[in-house]
MITI-623006 format. One record per residue (C-alpha): residue in one letter; residue number from 1; x, y, z. Coordinates in Angstrom, 3 decimals. Layout:
! MITI-623006
<rec><residu>A</residu><num>NUM</num><east>X</east><north>Y</north><up>Z</up></rec>
...
This chain:
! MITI-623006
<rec><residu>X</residu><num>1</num><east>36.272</east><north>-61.909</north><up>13.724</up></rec>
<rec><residu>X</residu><num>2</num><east>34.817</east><north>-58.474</north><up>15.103</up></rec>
<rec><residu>X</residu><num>3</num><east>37.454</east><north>-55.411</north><up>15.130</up></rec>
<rec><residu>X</residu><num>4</num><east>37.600</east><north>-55.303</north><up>19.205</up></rec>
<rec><residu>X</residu><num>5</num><east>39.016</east><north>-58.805</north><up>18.279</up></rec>
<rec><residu>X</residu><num>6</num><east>41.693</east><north>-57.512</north><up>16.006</up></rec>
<rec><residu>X</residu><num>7</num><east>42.772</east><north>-54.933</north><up>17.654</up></rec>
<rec><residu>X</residu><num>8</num><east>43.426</east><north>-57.095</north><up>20.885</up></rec>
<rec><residu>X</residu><num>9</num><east>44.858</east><north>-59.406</north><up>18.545</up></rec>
<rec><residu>X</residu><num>10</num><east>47.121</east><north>-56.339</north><up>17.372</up></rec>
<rec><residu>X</residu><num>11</num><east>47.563</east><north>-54.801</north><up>20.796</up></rec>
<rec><residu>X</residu><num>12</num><east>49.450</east><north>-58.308</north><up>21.660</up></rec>
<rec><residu>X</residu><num>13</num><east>51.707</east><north>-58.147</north><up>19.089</up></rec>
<rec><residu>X</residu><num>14</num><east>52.480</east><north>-54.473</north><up>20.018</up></rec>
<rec><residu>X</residu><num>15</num><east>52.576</east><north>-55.042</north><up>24.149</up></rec>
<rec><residu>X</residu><num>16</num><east>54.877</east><north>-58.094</north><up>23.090</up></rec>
<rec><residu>X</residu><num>17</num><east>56.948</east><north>-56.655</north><up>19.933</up></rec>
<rec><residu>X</residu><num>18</num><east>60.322</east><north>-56.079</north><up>22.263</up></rec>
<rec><residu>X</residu><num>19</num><east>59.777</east><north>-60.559</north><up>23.592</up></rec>
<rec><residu>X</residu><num>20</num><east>59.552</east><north>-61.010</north><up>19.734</up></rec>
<rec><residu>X</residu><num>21</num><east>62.742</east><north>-58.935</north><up>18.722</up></rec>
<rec><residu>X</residu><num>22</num><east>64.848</east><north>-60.315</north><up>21.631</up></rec>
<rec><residu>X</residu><num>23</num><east>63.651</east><north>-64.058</north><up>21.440</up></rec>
<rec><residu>X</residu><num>24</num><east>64.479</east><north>-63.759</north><up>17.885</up></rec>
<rec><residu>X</residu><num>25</num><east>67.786</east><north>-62.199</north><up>17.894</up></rec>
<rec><residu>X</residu><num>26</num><east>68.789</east><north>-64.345</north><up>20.760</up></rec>
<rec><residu>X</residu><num>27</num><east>67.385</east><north>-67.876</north><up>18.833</up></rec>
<rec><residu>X</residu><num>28</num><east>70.395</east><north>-66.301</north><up>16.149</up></rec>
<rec><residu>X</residu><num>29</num><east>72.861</east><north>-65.597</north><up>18.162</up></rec>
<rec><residu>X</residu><num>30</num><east>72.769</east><north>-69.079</north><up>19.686</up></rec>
<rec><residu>X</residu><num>31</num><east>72.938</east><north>-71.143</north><up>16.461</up></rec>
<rec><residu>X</residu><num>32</num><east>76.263</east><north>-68.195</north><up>15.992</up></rec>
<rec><residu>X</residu><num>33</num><east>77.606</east><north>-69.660</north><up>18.989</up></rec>
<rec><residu>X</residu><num>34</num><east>76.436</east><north>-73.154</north><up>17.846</up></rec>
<rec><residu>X</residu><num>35</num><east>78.502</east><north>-73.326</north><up>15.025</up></rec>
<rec><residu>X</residu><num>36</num><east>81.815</east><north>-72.353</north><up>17.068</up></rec>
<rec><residu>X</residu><num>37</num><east>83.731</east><north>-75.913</north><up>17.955</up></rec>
<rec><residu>X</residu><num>38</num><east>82.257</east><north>-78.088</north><up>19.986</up></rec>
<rec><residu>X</residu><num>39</num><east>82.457</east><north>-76.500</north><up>23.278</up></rec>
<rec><residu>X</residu><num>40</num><east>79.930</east><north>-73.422</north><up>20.994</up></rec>
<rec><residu>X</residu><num>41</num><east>78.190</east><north>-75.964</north><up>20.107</up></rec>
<rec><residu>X</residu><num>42</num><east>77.247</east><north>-76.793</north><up>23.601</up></rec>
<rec><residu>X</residu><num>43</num><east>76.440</east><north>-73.676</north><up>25.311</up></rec>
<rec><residu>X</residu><num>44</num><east>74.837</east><north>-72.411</north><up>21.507</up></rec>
<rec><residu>X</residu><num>45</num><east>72.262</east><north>-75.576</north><up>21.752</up></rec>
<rec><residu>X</residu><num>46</num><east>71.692</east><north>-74.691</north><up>25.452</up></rec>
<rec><residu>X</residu><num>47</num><east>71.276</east><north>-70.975</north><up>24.876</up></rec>
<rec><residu>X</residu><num>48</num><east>68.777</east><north>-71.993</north><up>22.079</up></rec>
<rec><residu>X</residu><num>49</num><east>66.448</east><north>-74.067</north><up>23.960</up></rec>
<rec><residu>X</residu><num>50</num><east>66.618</east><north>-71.722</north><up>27.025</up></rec>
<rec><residu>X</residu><num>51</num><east>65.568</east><north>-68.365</north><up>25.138</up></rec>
<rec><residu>X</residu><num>52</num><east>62.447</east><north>-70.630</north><up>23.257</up></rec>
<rec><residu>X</residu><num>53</num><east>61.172</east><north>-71.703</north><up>26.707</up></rec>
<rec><residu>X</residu><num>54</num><east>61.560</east><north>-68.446</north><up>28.406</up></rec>
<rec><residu>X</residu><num>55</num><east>60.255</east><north>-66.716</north><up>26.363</up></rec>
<rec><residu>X</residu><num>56</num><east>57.292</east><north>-69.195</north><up>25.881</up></rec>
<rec><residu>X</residu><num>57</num><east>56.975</east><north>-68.424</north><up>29.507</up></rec>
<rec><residu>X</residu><num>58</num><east>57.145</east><north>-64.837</north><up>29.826</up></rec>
<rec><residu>X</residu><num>59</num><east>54.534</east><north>-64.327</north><up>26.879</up></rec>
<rec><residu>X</residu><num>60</num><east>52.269</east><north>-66.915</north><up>28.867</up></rec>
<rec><residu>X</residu><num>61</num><east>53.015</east><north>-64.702</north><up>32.297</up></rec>
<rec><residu>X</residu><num>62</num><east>52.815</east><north>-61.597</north><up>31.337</up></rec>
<rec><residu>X</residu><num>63</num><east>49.954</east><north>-62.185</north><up>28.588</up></rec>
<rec><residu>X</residu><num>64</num><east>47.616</east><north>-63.555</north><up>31.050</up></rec>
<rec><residu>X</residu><num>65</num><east>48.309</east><north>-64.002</north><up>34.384</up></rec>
<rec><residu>X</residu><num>66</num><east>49.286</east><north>-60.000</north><up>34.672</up></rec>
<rec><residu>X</residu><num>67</num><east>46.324</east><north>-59.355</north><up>33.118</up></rec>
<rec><residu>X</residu><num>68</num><east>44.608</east><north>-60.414</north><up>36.113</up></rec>
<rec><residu>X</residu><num>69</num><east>47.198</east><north>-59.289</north><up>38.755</up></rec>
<rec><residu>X</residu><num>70</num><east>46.906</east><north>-55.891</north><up>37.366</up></rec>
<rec><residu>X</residu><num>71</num><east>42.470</east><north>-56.101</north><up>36.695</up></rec>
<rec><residu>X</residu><num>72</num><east>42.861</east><north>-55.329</north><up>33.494</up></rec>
<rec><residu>X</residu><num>73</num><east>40.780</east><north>-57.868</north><up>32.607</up></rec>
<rec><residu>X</residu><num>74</num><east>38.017</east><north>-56.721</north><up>33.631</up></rec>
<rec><residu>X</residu><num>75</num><east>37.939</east><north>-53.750</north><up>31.612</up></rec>
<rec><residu>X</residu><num>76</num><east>38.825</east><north>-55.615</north><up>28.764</up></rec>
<rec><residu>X</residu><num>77</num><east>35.758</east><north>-58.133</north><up>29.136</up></rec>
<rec><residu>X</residu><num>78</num><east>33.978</east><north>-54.631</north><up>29.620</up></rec>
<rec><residu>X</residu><num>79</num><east>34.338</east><north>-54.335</north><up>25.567</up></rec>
<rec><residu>X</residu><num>80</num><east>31.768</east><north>-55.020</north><up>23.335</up></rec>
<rec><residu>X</residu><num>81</num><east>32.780</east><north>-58.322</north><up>23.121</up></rec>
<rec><residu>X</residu><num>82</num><east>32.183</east><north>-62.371</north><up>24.793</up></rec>
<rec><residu>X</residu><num>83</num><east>34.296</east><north>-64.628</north><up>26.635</up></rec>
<rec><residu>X</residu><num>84</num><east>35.136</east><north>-66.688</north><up>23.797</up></rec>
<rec><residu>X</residu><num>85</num><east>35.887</east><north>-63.668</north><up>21.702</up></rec>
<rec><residu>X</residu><num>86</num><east>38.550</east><north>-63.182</north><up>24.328</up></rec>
<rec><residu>X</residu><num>87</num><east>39.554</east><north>-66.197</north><up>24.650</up></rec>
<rec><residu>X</residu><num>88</num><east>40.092</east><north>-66.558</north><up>20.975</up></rec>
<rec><residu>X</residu><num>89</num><east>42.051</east><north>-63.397</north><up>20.697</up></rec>
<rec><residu>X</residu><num>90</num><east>44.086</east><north>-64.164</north><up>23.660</up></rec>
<rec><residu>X</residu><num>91</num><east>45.256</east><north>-67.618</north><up>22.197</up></rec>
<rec><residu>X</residu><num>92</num><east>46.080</east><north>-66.537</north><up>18.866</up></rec>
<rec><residu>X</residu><num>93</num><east>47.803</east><north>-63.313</north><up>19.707</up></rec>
<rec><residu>X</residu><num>94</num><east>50.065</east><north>-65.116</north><up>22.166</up></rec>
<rec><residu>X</residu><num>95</num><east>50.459</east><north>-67.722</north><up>19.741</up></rec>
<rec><residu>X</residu><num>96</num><east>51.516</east><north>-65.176</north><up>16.456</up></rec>
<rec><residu>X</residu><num>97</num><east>53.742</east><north>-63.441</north><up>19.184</up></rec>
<rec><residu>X</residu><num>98</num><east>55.515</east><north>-67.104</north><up>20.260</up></rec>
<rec><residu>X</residu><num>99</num><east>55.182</east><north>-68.682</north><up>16.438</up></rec>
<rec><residu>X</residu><num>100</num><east>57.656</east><north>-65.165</north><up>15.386</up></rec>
<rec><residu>X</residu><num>101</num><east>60.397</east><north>-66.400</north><up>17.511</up></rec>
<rec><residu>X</residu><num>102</num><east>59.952</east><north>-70.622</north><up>17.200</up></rec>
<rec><residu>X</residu><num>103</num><east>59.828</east><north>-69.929</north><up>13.515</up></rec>
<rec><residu>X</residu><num>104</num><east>63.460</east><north>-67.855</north><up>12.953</up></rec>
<rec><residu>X</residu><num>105</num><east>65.163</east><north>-70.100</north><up>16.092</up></rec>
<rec><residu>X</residu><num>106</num><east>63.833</east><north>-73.236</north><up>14.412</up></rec>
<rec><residu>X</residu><num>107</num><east>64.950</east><north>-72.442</north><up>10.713</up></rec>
<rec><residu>X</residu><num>108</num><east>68.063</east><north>-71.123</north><up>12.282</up></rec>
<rec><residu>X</residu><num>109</num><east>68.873</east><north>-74.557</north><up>13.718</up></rec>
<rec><residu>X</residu><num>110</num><east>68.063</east><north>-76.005</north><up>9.916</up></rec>
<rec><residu>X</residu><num>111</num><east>70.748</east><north>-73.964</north><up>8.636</up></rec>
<rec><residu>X</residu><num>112</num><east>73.296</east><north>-74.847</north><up>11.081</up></rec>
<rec><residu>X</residu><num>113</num><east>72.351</east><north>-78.384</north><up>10.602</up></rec>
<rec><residu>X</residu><num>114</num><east>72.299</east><north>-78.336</north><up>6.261</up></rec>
<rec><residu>X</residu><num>115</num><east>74.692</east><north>-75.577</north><up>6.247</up></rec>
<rec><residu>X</residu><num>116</num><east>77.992</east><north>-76.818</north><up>8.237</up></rec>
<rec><residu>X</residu><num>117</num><east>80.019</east><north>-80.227</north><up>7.504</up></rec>
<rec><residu>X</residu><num>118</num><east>80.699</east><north>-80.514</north><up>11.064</up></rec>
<rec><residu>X</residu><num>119</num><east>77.066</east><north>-81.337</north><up>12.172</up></rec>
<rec><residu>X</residu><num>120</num><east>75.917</east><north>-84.091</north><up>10.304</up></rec>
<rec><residu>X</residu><num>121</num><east>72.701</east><north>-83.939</north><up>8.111</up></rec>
<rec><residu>X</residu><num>122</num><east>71.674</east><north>-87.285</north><up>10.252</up></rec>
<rec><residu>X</residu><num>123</num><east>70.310</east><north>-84.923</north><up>13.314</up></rec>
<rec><residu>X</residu><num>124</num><east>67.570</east><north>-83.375</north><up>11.278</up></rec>
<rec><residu>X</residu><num>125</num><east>64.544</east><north>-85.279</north><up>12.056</up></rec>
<rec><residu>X</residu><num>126</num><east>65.576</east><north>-85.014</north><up>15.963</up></rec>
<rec><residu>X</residu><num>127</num><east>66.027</east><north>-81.795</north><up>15.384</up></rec>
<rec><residu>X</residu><num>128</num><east>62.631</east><north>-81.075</north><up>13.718</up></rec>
<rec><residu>X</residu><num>129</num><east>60.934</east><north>-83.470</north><up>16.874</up></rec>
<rec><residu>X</residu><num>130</num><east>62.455</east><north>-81.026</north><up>19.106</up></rec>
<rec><residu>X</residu><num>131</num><east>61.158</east><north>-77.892</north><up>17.216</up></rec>
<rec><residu>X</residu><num>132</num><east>57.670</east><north>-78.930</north><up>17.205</up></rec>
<rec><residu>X</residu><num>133</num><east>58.014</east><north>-80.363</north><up>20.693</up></rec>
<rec><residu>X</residu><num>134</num><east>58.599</east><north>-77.100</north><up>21.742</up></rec>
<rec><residu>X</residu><num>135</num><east>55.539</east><north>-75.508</north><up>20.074</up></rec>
<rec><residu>X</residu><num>136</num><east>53.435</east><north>-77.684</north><up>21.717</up></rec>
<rec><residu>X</residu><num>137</num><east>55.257</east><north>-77.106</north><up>24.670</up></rec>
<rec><residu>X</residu><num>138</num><east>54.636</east><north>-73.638</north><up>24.799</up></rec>
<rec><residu>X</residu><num>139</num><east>50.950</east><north>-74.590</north><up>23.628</up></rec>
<rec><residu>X</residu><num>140</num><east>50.263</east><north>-76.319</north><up>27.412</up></rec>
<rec><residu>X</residu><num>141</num><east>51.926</east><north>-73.849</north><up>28.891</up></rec>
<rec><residu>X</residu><num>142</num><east>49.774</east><north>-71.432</north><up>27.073</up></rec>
<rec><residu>X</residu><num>143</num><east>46.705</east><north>-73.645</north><up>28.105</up></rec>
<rec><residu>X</residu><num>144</num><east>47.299</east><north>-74.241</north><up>31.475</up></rec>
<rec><residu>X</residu><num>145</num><east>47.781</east><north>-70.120</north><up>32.163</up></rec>
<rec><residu>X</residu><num>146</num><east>44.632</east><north>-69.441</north><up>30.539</up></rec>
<rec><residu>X</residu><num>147</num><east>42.737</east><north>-72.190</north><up>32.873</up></rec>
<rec><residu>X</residu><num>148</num><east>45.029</east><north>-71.730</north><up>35.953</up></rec>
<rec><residu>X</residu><num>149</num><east>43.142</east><north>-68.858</north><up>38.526</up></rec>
<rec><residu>X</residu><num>150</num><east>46.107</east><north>-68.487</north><up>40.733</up></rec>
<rec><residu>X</residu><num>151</num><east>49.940</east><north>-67.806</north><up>40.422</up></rec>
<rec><residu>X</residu><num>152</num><east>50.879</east><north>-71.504</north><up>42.146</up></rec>
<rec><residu>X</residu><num>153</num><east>48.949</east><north>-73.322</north><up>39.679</up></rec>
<rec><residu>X</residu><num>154</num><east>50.317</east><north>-71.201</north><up>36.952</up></rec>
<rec><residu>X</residu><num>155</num><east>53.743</east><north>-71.652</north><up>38.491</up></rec>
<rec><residu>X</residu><num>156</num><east>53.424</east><north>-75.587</north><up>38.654</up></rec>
<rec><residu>X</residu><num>157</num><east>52.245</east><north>-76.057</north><up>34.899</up></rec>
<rec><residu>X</residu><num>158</num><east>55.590</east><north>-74.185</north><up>33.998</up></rec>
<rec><residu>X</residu><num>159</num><east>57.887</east><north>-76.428</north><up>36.099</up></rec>
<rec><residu>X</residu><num>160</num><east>56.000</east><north>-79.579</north><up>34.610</up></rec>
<rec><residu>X</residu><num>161</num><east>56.269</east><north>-78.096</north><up>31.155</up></rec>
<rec><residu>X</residu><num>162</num><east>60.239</east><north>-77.159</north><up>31.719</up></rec>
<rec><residu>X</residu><num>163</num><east>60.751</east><north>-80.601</north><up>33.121</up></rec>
<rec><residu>X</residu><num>164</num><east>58.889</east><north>-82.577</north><up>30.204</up></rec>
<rec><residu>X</residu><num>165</num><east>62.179</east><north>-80.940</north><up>28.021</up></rec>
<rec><residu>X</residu><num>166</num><east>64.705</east><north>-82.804</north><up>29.439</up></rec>
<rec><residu>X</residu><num>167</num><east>62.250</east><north>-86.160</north><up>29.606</up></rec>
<rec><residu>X</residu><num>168</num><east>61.560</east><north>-85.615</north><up>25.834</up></rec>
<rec><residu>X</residu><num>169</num><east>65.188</east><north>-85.235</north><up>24.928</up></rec>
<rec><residu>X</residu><num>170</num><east>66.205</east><north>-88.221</north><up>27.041</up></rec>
<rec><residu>X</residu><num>171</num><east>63.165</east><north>-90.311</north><up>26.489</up></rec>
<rec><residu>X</residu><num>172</num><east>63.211</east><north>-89.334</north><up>21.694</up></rec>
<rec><residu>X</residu><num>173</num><east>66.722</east><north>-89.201</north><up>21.383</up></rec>
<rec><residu>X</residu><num>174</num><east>67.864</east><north>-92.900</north><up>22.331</up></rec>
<rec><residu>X</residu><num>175</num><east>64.914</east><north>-94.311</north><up>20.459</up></rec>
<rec><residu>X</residu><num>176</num><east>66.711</east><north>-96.774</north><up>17.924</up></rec>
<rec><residu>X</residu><num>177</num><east>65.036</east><north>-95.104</north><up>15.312</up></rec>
<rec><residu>X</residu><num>178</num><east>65.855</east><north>-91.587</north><up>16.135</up></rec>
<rec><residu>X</residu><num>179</num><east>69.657</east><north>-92.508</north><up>17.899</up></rec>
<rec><residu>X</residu><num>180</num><east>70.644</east><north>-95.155</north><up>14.975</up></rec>
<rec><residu>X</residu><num>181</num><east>70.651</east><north>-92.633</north><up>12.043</up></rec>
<rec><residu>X</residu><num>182</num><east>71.315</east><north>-89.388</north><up>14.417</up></rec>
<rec><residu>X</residu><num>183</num><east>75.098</east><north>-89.169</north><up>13.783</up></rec>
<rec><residu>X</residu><num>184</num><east>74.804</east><north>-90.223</north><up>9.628</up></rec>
<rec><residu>X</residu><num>185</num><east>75.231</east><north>-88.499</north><up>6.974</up></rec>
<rec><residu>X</residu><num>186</num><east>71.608</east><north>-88.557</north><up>5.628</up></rec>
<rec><residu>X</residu><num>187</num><east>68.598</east><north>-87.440</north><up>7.550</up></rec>
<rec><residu>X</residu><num>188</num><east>65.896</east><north>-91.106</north><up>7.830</up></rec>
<rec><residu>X</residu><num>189</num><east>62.271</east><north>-89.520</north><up>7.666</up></rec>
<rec><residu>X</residu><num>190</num><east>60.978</east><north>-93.589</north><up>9.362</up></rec>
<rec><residu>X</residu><num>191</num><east>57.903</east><north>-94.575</north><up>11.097</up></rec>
<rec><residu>X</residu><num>192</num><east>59.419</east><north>-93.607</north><up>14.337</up></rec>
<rec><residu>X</residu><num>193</num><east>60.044</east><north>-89.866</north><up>13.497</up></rec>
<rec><residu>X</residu><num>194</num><east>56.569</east><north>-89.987</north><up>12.348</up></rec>
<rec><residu>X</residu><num>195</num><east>55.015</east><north>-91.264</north><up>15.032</up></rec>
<rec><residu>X</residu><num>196</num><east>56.586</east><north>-89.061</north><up>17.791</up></rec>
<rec><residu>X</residu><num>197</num><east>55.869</east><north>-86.174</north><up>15.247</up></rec>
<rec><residu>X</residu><num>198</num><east>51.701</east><north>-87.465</north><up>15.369</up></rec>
<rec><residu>X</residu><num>199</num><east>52.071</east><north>-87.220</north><up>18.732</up></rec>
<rec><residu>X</residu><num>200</num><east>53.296</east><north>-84.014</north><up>19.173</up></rec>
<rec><residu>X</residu><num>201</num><east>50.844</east><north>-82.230</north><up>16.710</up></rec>
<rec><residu>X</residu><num>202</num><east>47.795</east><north>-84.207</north><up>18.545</up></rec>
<rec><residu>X</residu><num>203</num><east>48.910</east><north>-82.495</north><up>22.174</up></rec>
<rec><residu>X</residu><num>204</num><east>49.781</east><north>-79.258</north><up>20.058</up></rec>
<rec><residu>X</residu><num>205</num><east>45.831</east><north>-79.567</north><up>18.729</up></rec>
<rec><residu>X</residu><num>206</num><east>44.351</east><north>-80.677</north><up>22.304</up></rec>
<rec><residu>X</residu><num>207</num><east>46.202</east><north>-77.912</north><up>23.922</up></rec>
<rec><residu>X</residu><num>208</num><east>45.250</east><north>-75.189</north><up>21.670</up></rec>
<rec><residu>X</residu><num>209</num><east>41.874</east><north>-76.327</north><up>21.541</up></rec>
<rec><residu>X</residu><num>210</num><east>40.892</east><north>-77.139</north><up>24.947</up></rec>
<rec><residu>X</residu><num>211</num><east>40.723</east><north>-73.459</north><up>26.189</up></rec>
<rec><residu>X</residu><num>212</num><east>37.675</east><north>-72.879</north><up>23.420</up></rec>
<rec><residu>X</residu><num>213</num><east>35.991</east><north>-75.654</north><up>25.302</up></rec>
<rec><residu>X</residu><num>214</num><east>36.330</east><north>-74.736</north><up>28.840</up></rec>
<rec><residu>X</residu><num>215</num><east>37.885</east><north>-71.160</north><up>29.947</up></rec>
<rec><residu>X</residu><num>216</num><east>35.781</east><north>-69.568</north><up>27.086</up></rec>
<rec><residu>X</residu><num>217</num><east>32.556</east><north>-71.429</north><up>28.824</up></rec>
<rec><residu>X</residu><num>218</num><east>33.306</east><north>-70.456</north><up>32.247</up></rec>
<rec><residu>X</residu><num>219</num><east>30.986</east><north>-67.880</north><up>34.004</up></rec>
<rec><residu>X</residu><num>220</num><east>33.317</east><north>-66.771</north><up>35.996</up></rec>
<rec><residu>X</residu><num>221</num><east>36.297</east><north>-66.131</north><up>34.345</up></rec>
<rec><residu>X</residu><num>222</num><east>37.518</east><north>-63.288</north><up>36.245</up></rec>
């Protein structure tokens, strides 16, 4: 990794810091709310999964497709440095920036989940689904902004991506081996959690890799 490399990787985590901060401090204050009766509990868990996808999708909007609204990309391919060096910077910066605020929203939800009587221990592996299913979420969104050439296309991965959400949580969540121990006292790590987990990490892997394979070939990037 060159040092044009790091410092775009740097300059991401700078342009970003405030998405970070915010995302963060908002992925808190929901699990707060969370852990307020049941009625907190509901908007807390709602609040929670709409600052991780927002700001999955801001970071994937403004990280990219402004970029090329505002043709600053073409002074930053004008650096000493290839496609695929961008490409690679571009992913990973994004990714560090979006990892920041999945990692404190997702150990927040832990705590809430270990930490208070009232939510029972049994939710954890649903819980831990829906973590990761949001990192991989945020991984095709990530994907399909660094392919997409145009604002619609960008526009139509991101409705896809919020509507796969809802069809994960009602599609994982009356699996009988995800629904049957949901509500118990202690979490069941079984063969279904583990398969929908396999799953999840293969699309997080596909997504993250395919832009190495075709945007950072592509002549014409611009």
């Amino acid at each position: 990794m060159n040092v044009v490399t790091r410092k775009l990787i740097a300059k991401e985590l700078y342009v970003n810091r405030w998405f970070i901060v915010g995302g963060s401090l908002s992925g808190i204050a929901s699990i707060v709310i969370a852990s307020v009766g049941k009625m907190g509990f509901n908007v807390g868990a709602l609040t929670w999964l709409t600052t991780i996808i927002a700001t999955g999708v801001m970071l994937a909007l403004y990280g990219i497709m402004n970029e090329r609204k505002e043709h600053a990309l073409q002074f930053v391919l004008s650096l000493p440095l290839s496609i695929a060096d961008y490409v690679g910077a571009k992913m990973l910066g994004l990714l560090l920036c979006f990892l920041a605020i999945w990692l404190v929203s997702s150990a927040a939800a832990l705590v809430l989940v270990f930490g208070k009587e009232s939510v029972p221990d049994g939710v954890a592996p649903y819980t831990v689904l829906l973590c990761v299913f949001m990192l991989a979420n945020f991984a095709v969104v990530l994907c399909g902004a660094m392919h997409a050439r145009s604002e619609a296309l960008t526009s139509a991965v991101i409705v896809v991506t919020n509507m796969g959400v809802s069809i994960f949580m009602f599609t994982v969540g009356p699996m009988e081996g995800i629904n049957k121990y949901m509500w118990g006292p202690t979490p069941m790590w079984n063969s279904t959690f583990w398969s929908v987990l396999g799953c999840e990490l293969a699309v997080l892997a596909i997504a993250l890799a395919l832009p190495f394979f075709l945007a950072a070939r592509r002549r014409d990037f611009l």
